[in-house]
Structure formats: structure tokens, C-alpha cells
VOGU-3710 file (C-alpha; in Angstrom, 3 decimals, decimal comma):
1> xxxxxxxxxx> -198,391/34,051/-28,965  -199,372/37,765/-29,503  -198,548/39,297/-32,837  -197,165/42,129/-32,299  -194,247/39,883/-29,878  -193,975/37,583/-32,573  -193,112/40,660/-35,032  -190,417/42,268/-32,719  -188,621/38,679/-32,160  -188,701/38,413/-36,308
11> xxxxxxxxxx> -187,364/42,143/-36,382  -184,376/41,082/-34,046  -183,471/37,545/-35,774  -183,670/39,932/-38,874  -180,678/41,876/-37,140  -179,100/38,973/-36,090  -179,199/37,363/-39,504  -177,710/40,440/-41,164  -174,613/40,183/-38,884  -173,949/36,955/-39,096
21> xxxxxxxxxx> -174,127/37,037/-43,143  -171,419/39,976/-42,800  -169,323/37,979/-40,697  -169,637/34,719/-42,963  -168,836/37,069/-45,826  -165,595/38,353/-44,117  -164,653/34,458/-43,602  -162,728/32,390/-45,224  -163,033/28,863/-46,100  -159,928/25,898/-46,985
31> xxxxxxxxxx> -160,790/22,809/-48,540  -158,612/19,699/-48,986  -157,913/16,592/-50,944  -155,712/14,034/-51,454  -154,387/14,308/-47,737  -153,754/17,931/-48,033  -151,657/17,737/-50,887  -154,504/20,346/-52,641  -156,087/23,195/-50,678  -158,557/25,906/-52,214
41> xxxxxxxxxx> -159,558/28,653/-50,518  -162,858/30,375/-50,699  -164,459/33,715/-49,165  -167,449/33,314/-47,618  -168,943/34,957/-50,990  -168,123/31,939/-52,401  -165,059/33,281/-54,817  -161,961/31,083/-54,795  -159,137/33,133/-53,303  -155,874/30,723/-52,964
51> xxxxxxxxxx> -154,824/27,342/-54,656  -152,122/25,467/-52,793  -150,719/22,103/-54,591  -148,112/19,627/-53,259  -145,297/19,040/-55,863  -145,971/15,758/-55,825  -149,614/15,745/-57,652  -148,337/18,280/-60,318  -147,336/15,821/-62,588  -148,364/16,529/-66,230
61> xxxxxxxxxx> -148,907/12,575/-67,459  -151,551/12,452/-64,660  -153,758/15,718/-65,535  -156,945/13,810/-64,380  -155,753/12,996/-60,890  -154,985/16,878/-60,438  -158,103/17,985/-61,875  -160,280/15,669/-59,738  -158,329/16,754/-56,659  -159,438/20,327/-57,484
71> xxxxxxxxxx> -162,702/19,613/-57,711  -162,549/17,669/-54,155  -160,894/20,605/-52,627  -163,275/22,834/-54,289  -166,471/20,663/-52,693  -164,761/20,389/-49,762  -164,423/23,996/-48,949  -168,079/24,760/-50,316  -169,065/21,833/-47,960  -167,549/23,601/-45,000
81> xxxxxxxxxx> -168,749/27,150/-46,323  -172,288/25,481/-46,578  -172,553/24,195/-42,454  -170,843/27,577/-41,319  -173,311/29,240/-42,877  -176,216/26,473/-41,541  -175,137/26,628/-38,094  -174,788/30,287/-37,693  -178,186/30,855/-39,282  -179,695/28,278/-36,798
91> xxxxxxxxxx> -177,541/30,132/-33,710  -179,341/33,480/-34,953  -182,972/32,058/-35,271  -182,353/31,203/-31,473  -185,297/32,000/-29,240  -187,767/32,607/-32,218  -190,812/30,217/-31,782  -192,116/29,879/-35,676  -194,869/28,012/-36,804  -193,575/24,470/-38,201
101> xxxxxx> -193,005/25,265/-42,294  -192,076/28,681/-41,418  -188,503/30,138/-41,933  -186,610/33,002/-42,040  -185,433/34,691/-44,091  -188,983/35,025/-45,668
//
């Protein structure tokens, strides 16, 4: 593969990468437990944005159960966040022929 080809296909996945971290930015990301009875919301930054809980897991004698739903909805979101992010990344390396151990962004 000629250099110079290889260096204008890494300029435009460059491009392509840029937009697609904008429009993951711009996105927004739920994440459930307990059957949807907790649901956090996260921007694509990463910064939690809404907490929804069900009536019926707000129940002060069972703290723990709450608390370990939040974290579930937390991971859950950050899970989904995380393969957004992975497949759009792999949809804008499309058509770029790297060397095997070589990724961008460098």
C-alpha cells in the first residue's frame, strides 16, 4: 500500500472519528435495574443527568437494595455508553486497511 494513500485514508477516519465523538457526546444513555424500577441517565460525556426510582424500592429499612440498584443502573448505562461508543468507532475505521497492532486514534 503506498504511503502517501495510507496517510489520506488516516486523515479521513480522523474526520470521521471526530464526528462521531460529537455525536456520542450529544447522546444520551438510560440504564436499568431491578426490572426498570431504577433508571440513570448519562450523557455521552459520561455525567449522570436523570435518576428515575419506582416507589416501590424507596423504602428506607432496605437502603442496601436501593444503593445496589444504583450502582446496576449506573453500570448498565456505562455498559451501553461503552458499545455505542465501540461500534461507532469500528463503523468510522471502515475501509482503513491498518497493519495488525495498529489503531486509531494514535
Amino acid at each position: 500500500m503506498n504511503f502517501a494513500h495510507m496517510m489520506k485514508q488516516a486523515q479521513q477516519v480522523q474526520s470521521r472519528i471526530g464526528a462521531v465523538q460529537e455525536q456520542l457526546a450529544n447522546t444520551d444513555f438510560t440504564g436499568t435495574a431491578g426490572g426498570g424500577a431504577v433508571s440513570i441517565t448519562l450523557s455521552g460525556k459520561g455525567t449522570a443527568k436523570a435518576v428515575k426510582l419506582d416507589k416501590s424500592v424507596v423504602v428506607a429499612e432496605d437502603s442496601e437494595m436501593l444503593e445496589d440498584l444504583i450502582l446496576a443502573a449506573i453500570n448498565d448505562a456505562g455498559a451501553k455508553k461503552e458499545a455505542a461508543t465501540a461500534e461507532a468507532m469500528k463503523g468510522a475505521m471502515g475501509g482503513l486497511n491498518l497493519p495488525p497492532g495498529l489503531s486509531l486514534p494514535f
